[in-house]
N, C-alpha and C positions, 0 to 999 in steps of 0.2 A: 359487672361480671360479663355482661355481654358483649361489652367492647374490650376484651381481655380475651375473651374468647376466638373474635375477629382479627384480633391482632397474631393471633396462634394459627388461626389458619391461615393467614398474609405469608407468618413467616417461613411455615409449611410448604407449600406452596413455594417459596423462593427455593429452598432448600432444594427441591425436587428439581427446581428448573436447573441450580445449579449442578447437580448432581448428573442431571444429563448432560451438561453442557462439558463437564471432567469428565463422561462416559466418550462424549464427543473424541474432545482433544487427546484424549489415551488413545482410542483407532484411528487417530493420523498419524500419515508419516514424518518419523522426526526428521530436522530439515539436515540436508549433508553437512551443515559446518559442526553438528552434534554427532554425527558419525564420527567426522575427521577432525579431532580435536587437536590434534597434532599441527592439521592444515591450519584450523582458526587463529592457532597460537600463534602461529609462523606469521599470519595477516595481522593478527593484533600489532605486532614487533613492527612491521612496515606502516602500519598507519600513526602505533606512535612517533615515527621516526617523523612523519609526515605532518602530524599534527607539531612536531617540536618546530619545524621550519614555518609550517605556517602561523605559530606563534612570535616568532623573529622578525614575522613582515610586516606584525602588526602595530609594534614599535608600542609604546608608551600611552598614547589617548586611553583616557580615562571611559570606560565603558564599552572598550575595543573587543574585538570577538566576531567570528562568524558563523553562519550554521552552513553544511552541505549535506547534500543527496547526493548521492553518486552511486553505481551499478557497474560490474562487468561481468559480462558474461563469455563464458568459455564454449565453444563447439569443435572440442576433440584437444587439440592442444593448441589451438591459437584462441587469440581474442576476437570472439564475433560482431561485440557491441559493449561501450565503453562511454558513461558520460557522468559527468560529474558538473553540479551546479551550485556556486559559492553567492549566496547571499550577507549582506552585514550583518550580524547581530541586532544592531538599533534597528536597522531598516523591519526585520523580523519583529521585534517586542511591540514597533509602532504599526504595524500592519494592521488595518483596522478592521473590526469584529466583522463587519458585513462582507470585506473579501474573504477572509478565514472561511467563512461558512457559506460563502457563495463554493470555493474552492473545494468541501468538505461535501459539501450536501450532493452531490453528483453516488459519491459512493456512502451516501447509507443508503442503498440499498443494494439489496444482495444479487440481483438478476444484472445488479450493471456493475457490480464488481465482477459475476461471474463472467460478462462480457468482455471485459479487462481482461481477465486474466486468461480466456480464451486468444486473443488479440494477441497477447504476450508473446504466446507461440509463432507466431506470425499472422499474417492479414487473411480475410478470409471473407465467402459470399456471405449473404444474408440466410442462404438454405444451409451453409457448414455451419455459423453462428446459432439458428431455429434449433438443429440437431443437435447440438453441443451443450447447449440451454436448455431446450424443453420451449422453448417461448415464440410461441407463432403470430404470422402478419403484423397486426394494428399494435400487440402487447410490443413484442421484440422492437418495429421503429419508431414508436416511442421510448424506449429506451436508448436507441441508435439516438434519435434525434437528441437527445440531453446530453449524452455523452459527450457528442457532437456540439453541441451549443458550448459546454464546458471546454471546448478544446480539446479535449482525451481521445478525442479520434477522427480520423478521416475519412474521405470516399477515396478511394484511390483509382477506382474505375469504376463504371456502374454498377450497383450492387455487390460493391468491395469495399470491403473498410478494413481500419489499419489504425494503429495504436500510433498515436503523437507523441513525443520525448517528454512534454508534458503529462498526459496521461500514464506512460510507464514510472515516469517517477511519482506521480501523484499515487498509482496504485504500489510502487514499491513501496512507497515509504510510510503510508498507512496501513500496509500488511507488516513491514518489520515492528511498527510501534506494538499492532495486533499482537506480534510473536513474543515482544517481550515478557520474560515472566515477570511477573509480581503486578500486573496493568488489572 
């Protein structure tokens, strides 16, 4: 009975977490391709076009296929920044667990995602990053420094840092899996 009981509070307890966590994602902003469902549409239709030709390329081999990340961003009506990165398929399935999670482990945590996605905006000191963060001296470059070690970002002058093509896809593309529903 008393392990019956403990199991009721476990799942008590999860319940509540989750519950805050749906209190969470209902006060954020939904993202604009959920505004502009119209705009989405119109993107879907060109990426399937896109996806039909890069299936053409791929000719016949048995196990063909590729994955891509890719990003554009708009500032006003032109394109500010645009990159797309085309891996194999096999190269991707044979990727082996220890780069996976060397690649991964950078962003589970939430002060160096926050640092990301600060960056994102563009480059910035170490005192615009503290401010933007909460996260002062020794905490903040340490965090800089992993970032860093990971390749997700640079110095770009003293006490300036700046988001690498690798780090902006590494943080896109583990915030869009984030976004998807049903995860």
């Amino acid at each position: 009975m008393r392990g019956l009981e403990e199991e009721i509070r476990r799942l008590r307890s999860m319940v509540e977490r989750l519950a805050e966590e749906v209190e969470k994602l209902k006060a954020q902003r939904l993202p604009q391709e959920t505004r502009e469902p119209q705009r989405l549409g119109e993107l879907r239709k060109r990426f399937d076009s896109l996806a039909r030709m890069l299936i053409s390329q791929l000719g016949e081999a048995p196990g063909r296929g590729v994955v891509f990340v890719g990003a554009v961003e708009w500032e006003g009506d032109k394109v500010r920044e645009s990159s797309l990165t085309v891996i194999g398929l096999k190269d991707v399935e044979n990727c082996s667990p220890r780069r996976v999670a060397e690649a991964a482990s950078p962003l589970a945590n939430e002060h160096r995602v926050r640092i990301l996605q600060e960056l994102l905006k563009g480059s910035k000191t170490a005192s615009e990053l503290s401010e933007a963060t909460g996260l002062e001296g020794g905490q903040l470059y340490h965090h800089l420094k992993e970032l860093a070690f990971a390749g997700y970002l640079e110095t770009v002058e003293r006490g300036k840092y700046a988001l690498t093509r690798r780090g902006a896809m590494a943080l896109r593309a583990l915030a869009a899996i984030a976004s998807t529903p049903g995860g």
